[in-house]
LOZA-836344 format. One record per residue (C-alpha): x negated, y, z negated. Coordinates in steps of 0.1 Angstrom, whole numbers, padded with zeros to 4 digits. Example, Ala and Ser with C-alpha at 12.3 -4.5 7.8 and 13.67 -1.06 7.14 Angstrom:
REM residues 2
    px    py    pz
 -0123 -0045 -0078
 -0137 -0011 -0071
REM end
This chain:
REM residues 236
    px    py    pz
  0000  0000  0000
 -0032  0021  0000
 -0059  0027  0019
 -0088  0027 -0007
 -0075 -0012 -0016
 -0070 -0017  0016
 -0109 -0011  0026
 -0115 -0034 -0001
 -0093 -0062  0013
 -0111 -0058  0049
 -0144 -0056  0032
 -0135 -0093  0017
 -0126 -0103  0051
 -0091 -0109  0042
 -0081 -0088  0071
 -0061 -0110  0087
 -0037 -0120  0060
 -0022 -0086  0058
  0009 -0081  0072
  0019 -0047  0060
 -0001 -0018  0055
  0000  0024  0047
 -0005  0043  0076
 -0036  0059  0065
 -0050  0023  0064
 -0061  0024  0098
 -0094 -0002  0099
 -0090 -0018  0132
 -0094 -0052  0109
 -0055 -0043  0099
 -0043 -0035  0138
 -0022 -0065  0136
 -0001 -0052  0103
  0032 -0030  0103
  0032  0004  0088
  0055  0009  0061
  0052  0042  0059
  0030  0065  0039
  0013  0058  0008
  0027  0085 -0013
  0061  0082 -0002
  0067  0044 -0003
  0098  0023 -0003
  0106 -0009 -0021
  0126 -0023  0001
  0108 -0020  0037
  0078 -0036  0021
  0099 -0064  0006
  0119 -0067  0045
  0079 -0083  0057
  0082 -0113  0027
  0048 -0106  0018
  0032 -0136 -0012
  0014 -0102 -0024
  0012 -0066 -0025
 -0017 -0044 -0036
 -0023 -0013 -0041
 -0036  0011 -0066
 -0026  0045 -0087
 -0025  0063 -0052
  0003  0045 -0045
  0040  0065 -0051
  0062  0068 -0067
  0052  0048 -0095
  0087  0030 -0099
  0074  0011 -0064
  0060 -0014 -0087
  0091 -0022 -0111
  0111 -0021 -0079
  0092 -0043 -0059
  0088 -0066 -0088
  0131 -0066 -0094
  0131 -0077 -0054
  0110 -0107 -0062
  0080 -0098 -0049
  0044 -0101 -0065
  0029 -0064 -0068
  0000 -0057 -0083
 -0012 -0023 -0093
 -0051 -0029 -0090
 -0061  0006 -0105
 -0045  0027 -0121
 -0068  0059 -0130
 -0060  0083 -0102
 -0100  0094 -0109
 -0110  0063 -0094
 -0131  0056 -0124
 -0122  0020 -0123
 -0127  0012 -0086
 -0152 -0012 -0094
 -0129 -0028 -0113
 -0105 -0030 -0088
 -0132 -0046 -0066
 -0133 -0073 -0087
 -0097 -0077 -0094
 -0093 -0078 -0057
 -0115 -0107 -0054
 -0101 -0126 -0078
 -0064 -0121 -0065
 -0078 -0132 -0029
 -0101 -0162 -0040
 -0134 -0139 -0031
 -0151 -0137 -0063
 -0186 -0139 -0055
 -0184 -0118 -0024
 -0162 -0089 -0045
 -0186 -0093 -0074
 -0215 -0086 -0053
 -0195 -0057 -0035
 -0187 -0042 -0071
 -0221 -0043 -0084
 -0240 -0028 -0051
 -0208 -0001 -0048
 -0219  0010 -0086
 -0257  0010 -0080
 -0250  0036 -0049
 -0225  0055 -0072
 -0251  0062 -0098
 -0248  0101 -0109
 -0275  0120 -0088
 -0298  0143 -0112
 -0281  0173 -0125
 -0288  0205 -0101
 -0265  0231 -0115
 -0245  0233 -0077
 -0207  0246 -0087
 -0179  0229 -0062
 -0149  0238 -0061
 -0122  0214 -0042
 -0093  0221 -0027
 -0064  0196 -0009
 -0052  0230  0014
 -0068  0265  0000
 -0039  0266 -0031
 -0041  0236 -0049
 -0071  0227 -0066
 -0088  0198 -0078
 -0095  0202 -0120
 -0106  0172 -0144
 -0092  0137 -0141
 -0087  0138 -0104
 -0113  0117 -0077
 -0127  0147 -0067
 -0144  0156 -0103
 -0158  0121 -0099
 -0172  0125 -0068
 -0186  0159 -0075
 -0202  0146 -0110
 -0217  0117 -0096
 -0235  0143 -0072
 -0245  0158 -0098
 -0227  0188 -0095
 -0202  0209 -0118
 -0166  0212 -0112
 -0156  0252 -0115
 -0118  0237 -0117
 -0123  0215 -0147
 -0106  0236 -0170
 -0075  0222 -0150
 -0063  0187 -0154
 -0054  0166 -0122
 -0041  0196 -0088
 -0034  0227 -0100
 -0023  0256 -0076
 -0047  0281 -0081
 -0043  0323 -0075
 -0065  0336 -0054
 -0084  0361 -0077
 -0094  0330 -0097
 -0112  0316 -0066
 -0132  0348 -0071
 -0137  0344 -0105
 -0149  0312 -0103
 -0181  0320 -0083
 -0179  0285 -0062
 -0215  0277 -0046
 -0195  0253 -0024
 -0161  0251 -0013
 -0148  0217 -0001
 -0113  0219  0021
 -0086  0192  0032
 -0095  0189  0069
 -0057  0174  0077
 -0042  0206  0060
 -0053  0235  0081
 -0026  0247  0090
 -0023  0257  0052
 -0054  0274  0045
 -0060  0282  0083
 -0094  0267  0089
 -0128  0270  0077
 -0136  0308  0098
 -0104  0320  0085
 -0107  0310  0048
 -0140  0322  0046
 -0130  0356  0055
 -0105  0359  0030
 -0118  0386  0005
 -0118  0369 -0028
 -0137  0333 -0008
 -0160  0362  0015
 -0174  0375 -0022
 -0181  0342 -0037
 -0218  0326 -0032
 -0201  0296 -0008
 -0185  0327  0010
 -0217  0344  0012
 -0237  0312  0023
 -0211  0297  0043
 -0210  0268  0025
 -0173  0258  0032
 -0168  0223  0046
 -0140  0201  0057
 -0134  0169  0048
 -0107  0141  0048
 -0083  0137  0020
 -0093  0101  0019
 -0134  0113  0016
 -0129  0142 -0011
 -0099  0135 -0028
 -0102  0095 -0033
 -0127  0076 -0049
 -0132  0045 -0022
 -0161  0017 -0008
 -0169  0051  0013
 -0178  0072 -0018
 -0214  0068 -0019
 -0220  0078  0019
 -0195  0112  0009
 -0214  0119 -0025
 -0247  0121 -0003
 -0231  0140  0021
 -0218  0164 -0011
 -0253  0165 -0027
 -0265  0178  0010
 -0237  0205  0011
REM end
C-alpha cells in the first residue's frame, strides 16, 4: 500500500507475487500489479476486490482505519512501520522478510541499509524542508531524519510533524539550504520564482542559491533510497 514497503518487497525479489500496488509504487518489478489508488487516500474495499493472502504497508499508509477495515473484510494487513519518521525502517526490513520467507536476504539488506544510514559528522549546515513552500517539515517527520543523519540541523524543529509556516518565519529562520517538493510546483512556483520571494531572496540559501527540488518520496520518506539522498543532502 506504499511505496517505501514496496521497494522493500522488490528488493527481496518478491516482485512478482504482488498483485496490488499504490501508484507511487512504480518499480517496473511491480508492472504486472493493479493500482489501487493513492497511498494517502486508500480504500478498504478496492484492495480487498484483488483477494490478496497479504497486504503491507507502513505508517504512510492512510487513513489509518485502512487497517481495522481491511482486517473486518478478512483480509491479513500488516502495518510494518508505524513511525512516520522512518526511524524504524530497518525494522521493517526485517519484518518484511520474515512475512515473505526472506530472512537472510532482509537481514542482510537491514544491516548494510543502517551501515550507509550512519549520521555524517556534525557540520552546523541549517535545512529547512518544505512539501510546497507553506508547509514545513519540523521534528518527528522523515525529513528531520534525513537531515540529522546528514548531519545537518533542522531550523523547523521547534514544530512537530508539517506545519504551515508564515512567510516572515522563513526569514527568520536563516535557512542555509532550502529543500522543495519537486511534484508541487505549482504551489510554491518553482525554484527561480521562490527564490526571488523577499523573505527566501534575504536568507543565506536565498543568497547562495542553495534551493533544490526533490521528490516527496526522496525528502519526505525515509526508504532503501535514503542513503543515496542523505549524500546528495550532505553535497547541497
Amino acid at each position: 500500500m506504499t511505496p517505501d514497503i514496496a521497494d522493500i518487497v522488490v528488493a527481496l525479489d518478491a516482485g512478482k507475487e504482488v498483485v496490488g500496488r499504490d501508484r507511487s509504487s512504480k518499480s517496473p518489478a511491480l508492472a504486472q500489479a493493479q493500482v489501487v489508488g493513492f497511498s494517502r487516500a486508500l480504500n478498504a474495499e478496492t484492495i480487498a476486490r484483488l483477494k490478496p493472502t497479504l497486504v503491507l504497508g507502513s505508517a504512510e499508509a492512510q487513513p489509518p482505519t485502512v487497517w481495522t477495515q481491511l482486517r473486518q473484510l478478512q483480509v491479513r494487513a500488516e502495518e510494518v512501520t508505524r513511525r512516520e519518521d522512518g526511524a524504524d525502517f530497518a525494522d521493517a526490513i526485517r519484518k518484511v522478510g520474515q512475512l515473505l520467507g526472506r530472512d537472510a536476504n532482509a537481514q542482510q539488506l537491514a544491516s548494510r541499509w543502517q551501515r550507509e544510514m550512519a549520521p555524517r559528522p556534525a557540520r552546523g549546515v541549517r535545512y529547512l524542508v518544505s512539501y510546497d513552500g507553506q508547509l514545513v517539515a519540523g521534528r518527528d517527520t522523515a525529513a528531520d531524519t534525513l537531515i540529522r543523519a546528514a548531519g545537518g540541523v533542522n531550523v523547523a524543529s521547534q514544530l512537530s510533524g508539517f506545519k504551515p509556516m508564515a512567510r516572515d518565519a522563513w526569514q527568520s529562520l536563516q535557512p542555509d539550504v532550502i529543500i522543495l517538493g519537486s511534484h508541487t510546483g505549482a504551489v510554491h512556483g518553482g525554484k527561480e520564482a521562490f527564490s526571488k520571494r523577499p523573505e527566501i531572496a534575504s536568507t543565506p540559501a536565498g543568497k547562495q542559491g542553495r534551493i533544490y527540488l526533490l521528490p516527496a518520496k526522496d525528502a519526505m520518506m525515509v526508504g532503501l533510497n535514503s542513503p543515496a539522498v542523505v549524500e546528495q543532502m550532505v553535497k547541497m
